[in-house]
C-alpha positions as CSV (number, residue, x, y, z in Angstrom):
1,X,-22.1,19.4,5.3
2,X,-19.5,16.4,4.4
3,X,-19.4,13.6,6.4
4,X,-15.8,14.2,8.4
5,X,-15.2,10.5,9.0
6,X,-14.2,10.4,5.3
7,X,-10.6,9.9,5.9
8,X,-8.2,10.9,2.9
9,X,-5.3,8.1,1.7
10,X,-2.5,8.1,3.9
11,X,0.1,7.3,0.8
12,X,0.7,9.2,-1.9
13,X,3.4,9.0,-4.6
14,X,5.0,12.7,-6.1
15,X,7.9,13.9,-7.9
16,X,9.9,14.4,-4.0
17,X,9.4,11.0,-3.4
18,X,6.2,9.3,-1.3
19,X,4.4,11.1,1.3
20,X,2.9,8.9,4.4
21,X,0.1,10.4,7.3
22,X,0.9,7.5,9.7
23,X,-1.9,9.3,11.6
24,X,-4.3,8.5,9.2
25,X,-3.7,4.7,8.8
26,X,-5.5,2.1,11.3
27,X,-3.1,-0.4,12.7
28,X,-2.5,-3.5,10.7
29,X,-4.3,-2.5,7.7
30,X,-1.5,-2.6,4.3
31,X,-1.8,0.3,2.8
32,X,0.1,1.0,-1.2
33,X,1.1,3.1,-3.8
34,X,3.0,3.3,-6.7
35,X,6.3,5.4,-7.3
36,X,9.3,4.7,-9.8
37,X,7.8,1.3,-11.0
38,X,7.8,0.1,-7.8
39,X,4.6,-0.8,-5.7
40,X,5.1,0.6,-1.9
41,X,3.7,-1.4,1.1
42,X,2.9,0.1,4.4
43,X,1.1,-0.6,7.5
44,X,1.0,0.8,11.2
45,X,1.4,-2.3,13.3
46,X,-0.2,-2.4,17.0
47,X,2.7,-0.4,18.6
48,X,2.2,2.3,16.2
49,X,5.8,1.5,14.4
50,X,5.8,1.4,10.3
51,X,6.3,-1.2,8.4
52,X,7.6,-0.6,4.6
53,X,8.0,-3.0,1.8
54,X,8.6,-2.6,-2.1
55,X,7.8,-5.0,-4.8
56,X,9.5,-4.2,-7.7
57,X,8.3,-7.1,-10.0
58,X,7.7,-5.5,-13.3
59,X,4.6,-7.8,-14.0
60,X,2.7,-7.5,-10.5
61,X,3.5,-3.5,-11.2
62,X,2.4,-3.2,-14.4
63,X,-1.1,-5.3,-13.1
64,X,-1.3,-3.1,-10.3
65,X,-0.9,0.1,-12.6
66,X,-3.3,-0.3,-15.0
67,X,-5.8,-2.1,-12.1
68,X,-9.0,-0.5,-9.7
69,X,-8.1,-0.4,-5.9
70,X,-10.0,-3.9,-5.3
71,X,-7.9,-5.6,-8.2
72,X,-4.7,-4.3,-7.0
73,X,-5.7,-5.6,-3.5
74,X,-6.6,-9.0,-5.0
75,X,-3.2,-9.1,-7.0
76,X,-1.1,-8.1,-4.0
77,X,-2.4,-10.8,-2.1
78,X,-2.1,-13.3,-4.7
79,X,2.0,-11.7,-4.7
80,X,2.2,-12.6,-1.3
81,X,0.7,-16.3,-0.9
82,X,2.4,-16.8,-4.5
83,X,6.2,-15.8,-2.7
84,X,5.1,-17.2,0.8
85,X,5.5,-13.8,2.4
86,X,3.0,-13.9,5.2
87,X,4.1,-13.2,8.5
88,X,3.8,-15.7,11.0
């Protein structure tokens, strides 16, 4: 039998457009996909509302395409220091 705790991505990007589970995302984790060159940002915050951003720099999209899940994290954090867009 398969572990159950396994949860499936929350985000995923198709031809309608991207689909979110906000009931499989834990609060303030930023979540991302990819969907008409653009890279989508989503988290849950601790009252359960969503938060969406979009990066649409063709460079950090083009790293983030052709990147593994712990690159793309890497590179999206460097994005945000690099344009001062933590929250405060």
């Amino acid at each position: 039998m398969k572990n159950k705790l396994i949860m499936s991505y929350p985000l995923s990007s198709g031809k309608d457009g991207i689909k979110i589970q906000p009931d499989k995302m834990e609060p303030e984790i930023l979540y991302h996909c990819i969907h008409q060159n653009k890279i989508m940002l989503v988290y849950k915050d601790h009252n359960e509302i969503l938060n969406c951003y979009e990066i649409d720099d063709a460079e950090i999209v083009s790293r983030a395409a052709t990147s593994n899940k712990e690159d793309i994290e890497k590179i999206l954090e460097e994005y945000i220091e690099k344009e001062n867009l933590r929250k405060k």
